[in-house]
Structure formats: C-alpha cells, structure tokens
N, C-alpha and C positions, 0 to 999 in steps of 0.2 A: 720228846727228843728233838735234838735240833734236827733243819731240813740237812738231808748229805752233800751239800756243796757246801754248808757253811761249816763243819765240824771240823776238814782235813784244815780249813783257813784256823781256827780257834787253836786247835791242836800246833798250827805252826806258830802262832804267833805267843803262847804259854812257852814252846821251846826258846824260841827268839829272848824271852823275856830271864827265861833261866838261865840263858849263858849256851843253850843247847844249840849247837847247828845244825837244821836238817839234813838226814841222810842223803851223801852224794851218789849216782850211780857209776857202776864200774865204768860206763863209756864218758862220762862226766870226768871222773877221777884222770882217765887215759889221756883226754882231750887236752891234759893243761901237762903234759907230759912234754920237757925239752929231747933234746938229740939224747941226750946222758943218760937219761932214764929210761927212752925207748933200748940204749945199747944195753944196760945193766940188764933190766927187765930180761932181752935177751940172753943174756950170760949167765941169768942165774941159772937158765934154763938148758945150760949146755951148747947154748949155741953158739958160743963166739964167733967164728966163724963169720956167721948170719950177721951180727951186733955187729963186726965191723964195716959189711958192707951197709947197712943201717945207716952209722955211723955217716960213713966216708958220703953216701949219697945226702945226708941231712934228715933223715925221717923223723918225724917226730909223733907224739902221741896223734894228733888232728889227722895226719897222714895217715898211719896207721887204721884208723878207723876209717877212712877215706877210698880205701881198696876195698873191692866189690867181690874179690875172690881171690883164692891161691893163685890163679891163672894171670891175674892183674899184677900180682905181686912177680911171678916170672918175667913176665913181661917190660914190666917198669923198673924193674931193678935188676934184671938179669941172674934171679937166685935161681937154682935147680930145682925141679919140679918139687922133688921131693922136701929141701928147705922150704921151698912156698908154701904144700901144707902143713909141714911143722908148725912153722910160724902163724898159717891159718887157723890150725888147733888149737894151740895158745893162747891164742887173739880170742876163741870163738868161747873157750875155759874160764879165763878172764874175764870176760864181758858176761857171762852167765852167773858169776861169781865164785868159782871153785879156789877159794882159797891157797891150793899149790901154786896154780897159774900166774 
C-alpha cells in the first residue's frame, strides 16, 4: 500500500484528471459568499429581518465566519440577543453541514 501522505495527493490528482473537483467545505463554500448570498441565505431562513440588517451593514460570507460568537454579532451589528443566536445556530448548522441550514 502506498505510504498515507501520498494516497489523499494520488486520489486528488485522478480527480483533477477526470474533470472532478475536490470536495469544498461548508466554511470554504461560505467564505466566497457576496452581500446577496449572505441576505438570501438569511431569508431563506425566515429571517429577513436579520438579512436586511446583514445586508445594509455589508456582511458577507468572510464576515460571517469572522464572528466569534452570537455576542460579537450583537455587538457589531446591533442585532438582538436573541437574532444573534438564531443567526449563530444557522452559521453553526451550516458549517457542520446540515443540509436545511
């Protein structure tokens, strides 16, 4: 068997080769997220609301993942306690991979 540092390299470069692009992760995906996506993303979620202070302040995926807690998110954007850990939930759903999120 090959040694385990060279297999994941092998494995990605037979992808490369068929057209496959390696799996992005959910904070990866988030990361390249504009203003519009973070608002949607929001609103699918019931939160417009939220989405538009998002929105109006510029938040974007990078940001997003950039807050260190619901508390940070009150704080820096002036949401209510309670939107902050909605939107922490969400953030935390998402990034775990839960599909609804």
């Amino acid at each position: 068997p090959d040694p385990p540092l060279i297999t994941p390299l092998i494995h990605l470069s037979q992808q490369v080769l068929l057209g496959q692009a390696p799996a992005r992760s959910h904070a990866g995906i988030m990361s390249e997220w504009g203003v519009g996506d973070v608002a949607r993303w929001l609103e699918d979620a019931d939160m417009e609301g939220t989405a538009a202070i998002f929105k109006a302040e510029g938040v974007n995926g990078k940001d997003v993942l950039a807050f260190v807690s619901a508390e940070s998110m009150t704080a820096d954007l002036r949401l209510s306690p309670f939107a902050a850990r909605k939107v922490w939930g969400y953030r935390a759903a998402f990034l775990a991979g839960d599909a609804s999120a």
